[in-house]
C-alpha positions as CSV (number, residue, x, y, z in Angstrom):
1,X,-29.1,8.0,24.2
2,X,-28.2,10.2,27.3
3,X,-27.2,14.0,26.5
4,X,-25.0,16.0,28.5
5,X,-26.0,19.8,29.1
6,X,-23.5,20.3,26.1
7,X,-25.1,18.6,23.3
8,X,-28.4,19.8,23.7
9,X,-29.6,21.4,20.5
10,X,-26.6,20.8,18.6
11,X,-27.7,18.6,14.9
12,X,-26.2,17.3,12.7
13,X,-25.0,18.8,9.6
14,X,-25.9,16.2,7.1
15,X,-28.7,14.4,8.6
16,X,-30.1,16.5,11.4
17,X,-30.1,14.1,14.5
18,X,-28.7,15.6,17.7
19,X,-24.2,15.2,17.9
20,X,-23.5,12.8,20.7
21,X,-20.2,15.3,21.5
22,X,-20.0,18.8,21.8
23,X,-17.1,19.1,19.6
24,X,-18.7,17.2,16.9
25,X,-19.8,19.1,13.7
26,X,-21.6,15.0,12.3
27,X,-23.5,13.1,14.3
28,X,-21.3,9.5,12.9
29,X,-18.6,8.7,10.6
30,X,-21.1,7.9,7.5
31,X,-22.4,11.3,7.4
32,X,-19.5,12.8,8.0
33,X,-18.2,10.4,4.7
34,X,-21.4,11.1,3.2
35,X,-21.0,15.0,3.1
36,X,-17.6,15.0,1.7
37,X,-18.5,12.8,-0.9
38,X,-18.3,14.6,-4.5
39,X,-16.0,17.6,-3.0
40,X,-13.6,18.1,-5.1
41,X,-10.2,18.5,-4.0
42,X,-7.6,21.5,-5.6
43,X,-4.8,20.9,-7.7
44,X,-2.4,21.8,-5.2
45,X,-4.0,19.9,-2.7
46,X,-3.5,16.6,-4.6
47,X,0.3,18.0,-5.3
48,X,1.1,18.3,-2.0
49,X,-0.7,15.1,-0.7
50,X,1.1,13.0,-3.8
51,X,4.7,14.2,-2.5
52,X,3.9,13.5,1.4
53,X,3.1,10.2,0.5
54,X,6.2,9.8,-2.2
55,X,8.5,11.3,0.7
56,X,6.9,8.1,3.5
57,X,7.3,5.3,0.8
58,X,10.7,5.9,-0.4
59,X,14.2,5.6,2.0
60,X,14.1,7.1,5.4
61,X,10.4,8.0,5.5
62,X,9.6,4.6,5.4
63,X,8.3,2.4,8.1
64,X,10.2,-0.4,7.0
65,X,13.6,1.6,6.9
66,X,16.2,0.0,8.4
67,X,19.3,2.2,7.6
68,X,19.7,1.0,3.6
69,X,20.8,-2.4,4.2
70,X,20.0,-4.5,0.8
71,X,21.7,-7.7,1.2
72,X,23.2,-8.8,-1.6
73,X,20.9,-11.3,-2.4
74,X,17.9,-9.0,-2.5
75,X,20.5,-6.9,-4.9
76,X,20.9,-9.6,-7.4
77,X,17.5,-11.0,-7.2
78,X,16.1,-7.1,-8.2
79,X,19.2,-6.4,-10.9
80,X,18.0,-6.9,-14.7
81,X,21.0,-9.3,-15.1
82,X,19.4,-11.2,-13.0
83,X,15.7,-10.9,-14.3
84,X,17.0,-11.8,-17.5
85,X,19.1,-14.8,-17.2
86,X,16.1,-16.2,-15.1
87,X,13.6,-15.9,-18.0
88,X,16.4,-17.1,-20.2
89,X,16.2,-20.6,-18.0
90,X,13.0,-21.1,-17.9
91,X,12.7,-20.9,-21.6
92,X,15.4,-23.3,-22.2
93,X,13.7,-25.8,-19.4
94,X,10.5,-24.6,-21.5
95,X,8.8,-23.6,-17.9
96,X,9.7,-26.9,-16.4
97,X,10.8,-28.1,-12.7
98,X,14.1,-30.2,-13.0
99,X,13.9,-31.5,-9.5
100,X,9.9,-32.2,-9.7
101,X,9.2,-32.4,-13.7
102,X,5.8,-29.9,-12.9
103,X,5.1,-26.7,-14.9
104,X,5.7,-23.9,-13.8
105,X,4.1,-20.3,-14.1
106,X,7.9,-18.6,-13.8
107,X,6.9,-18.5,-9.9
108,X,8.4,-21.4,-8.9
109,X,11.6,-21.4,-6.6
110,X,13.0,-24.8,-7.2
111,X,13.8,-24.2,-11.2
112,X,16.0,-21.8,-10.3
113,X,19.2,-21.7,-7.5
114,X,20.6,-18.5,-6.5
115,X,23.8,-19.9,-6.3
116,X,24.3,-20.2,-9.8
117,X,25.4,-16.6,-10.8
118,X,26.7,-16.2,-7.1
């Protein structure tokens, strides 16, 4: 391993071997995830982290935002209606395909048309 004039003398802080960078306070990233391991992080840390990340999964802050546009399919499909008088179906078919006679897990598309509440 080739040191610059910068690195010379500089370890380690979990293991002891020379830093490849300057900059560096570990000399890889398993000590470095080695010598956090057990820290123990504050209440308000784990506050704050918990709303960043409730703030990027819900409306705008998500990635996969695209300006609130449910169609109304996906709006049926997630209503409770909906959930309900698909369950109610597959009981009365007892869990059965009409189109292919197989049993079903309530997974399968082909019991069920979205065009029949529509």
């Amino acid at each position: 391993m080739k040191h610059g004039k910068y690195t010379k003398g500089r370890k380690c802080k979990r293991c002891y071997r020379e830093v490849p960078k300057a900059n560096l306070k570990y000399c890889s990233q398993e000590c470095y995830g080695k010598s956090r391991e057990g820290e123990q992080k504050s209440q308000k840390f784990k506050d704050n982290l918990s709303k960043i990340q409730q703030k990027k999964q819900k409306g705008k802050g998500n990635n996969n935002w695209k300006g609130g546009t449910t169609d109304e399919r996906h709006r049926l499909q997630n209503s409770e209606e909906y959930k309900q008088w698909r369950l109610n179906v597959y009981k009365r078919d007892n869990f059965t395909c009409r189109k292919c006679n197989t049993k079903s897990d309530g997974n399968k598309s082909s019991i069920l048309a979205y065009t029949v509440l529509g």
